[in-house]
C-alpha positions, 0 to 999 in steps of 0.5 A: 511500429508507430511513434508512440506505440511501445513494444512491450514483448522486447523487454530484457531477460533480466527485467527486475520487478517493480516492488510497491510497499506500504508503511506500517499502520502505526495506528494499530501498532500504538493501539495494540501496543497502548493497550497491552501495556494498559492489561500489564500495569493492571496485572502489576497493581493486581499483583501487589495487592495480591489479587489473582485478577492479575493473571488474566491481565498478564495474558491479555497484556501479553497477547496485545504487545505480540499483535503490536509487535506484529502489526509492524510487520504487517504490510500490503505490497504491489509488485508488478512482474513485467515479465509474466504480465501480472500483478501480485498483491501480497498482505501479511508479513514476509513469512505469512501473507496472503497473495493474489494475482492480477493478469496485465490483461484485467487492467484497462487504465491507470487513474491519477487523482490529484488533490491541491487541498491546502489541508490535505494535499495527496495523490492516488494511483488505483489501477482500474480492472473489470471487478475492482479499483487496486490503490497503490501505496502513497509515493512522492512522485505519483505523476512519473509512477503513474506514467510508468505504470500506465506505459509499462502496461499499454493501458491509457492513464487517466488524470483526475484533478479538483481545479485549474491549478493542478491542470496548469501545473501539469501541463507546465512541467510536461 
């Protein structure tokens, strides 16, 4: 084995896997949840001026709080299984989800994108394979997460900036 080769076979039998989750998207959880409570008081002024339009509101009310209640649930995961090679990406909540995997063997790279942008400063990590860019959920620490990954797979990491300054700050912490 050369210096900087990894031999990825020798990992433990125990190896835990690295799990990536999402946040909520509290932007539909507030819209469901804003316009099942809309629907509710319309049924509750509906009800005491004793109109029947009432009920439909109660339905439509009920039905938009339960989509909110849920849509907190509701989460896209990466989780990267290093004992069978593979990546699985799962959408839905715990119970109900939709799941996909990805063999080590589709992924070519890793690609960091940093962005100094004084009103927007965020970083991606997409793992890149044959028909399709996977985004990773946000994190604090992309430079490090992005290293792992990229070793973790034997893929090169591609680092992507919008300036100098990014560059020189990396380099002076590496």
């Amino acid at each position: 084995m050369q210096a900087r080769e990894l031999e990825v076979e020798a990992l433990p039998a125990k190896t835990p896997d690295l799990i990536f989750r999402t946040a909520p998207n509290w932007t539909y959880v507030l819209f469901f949840a804003g316009l099942g409570l809309l629907h509710l008081t319309i049924a509750t002024l509906a009800f005491l001026h004793r109109r029947w339009e009432g009920y439909m509101s109660v339905g439509l009310g009920a039905i938009f709080v339960a989509v909110g209640i849920i849509s907190i649930r509701c989460r896209f995961e990466v989780t990267i299984q290093a004992r069978q090679r593979r990546i699985r990406l799962r959408t839905g909540t715990q119970r109900f989800h939709y799941q996909r995997f990805v063999p080590f063997t589709n992924i070519h790279g890793v690609r960091l994108t940093l962005s100094q942008a004084p009103d927007n400063p965020t970083s991606r990590i997409e793992l890149l394979c044959d028909n399709e860019d996977i985004e990773c959920p946000p994190t604090s620490i992309p430079r490090q997460e992005a290293l792992c990954l990229a070793v973790l797979m034997g893929v090169r990491l591609i680092k992507v900036s919008d300036g100098d300054e990014v560059d020189s700050e990396v380099h002076e912490r590496i």
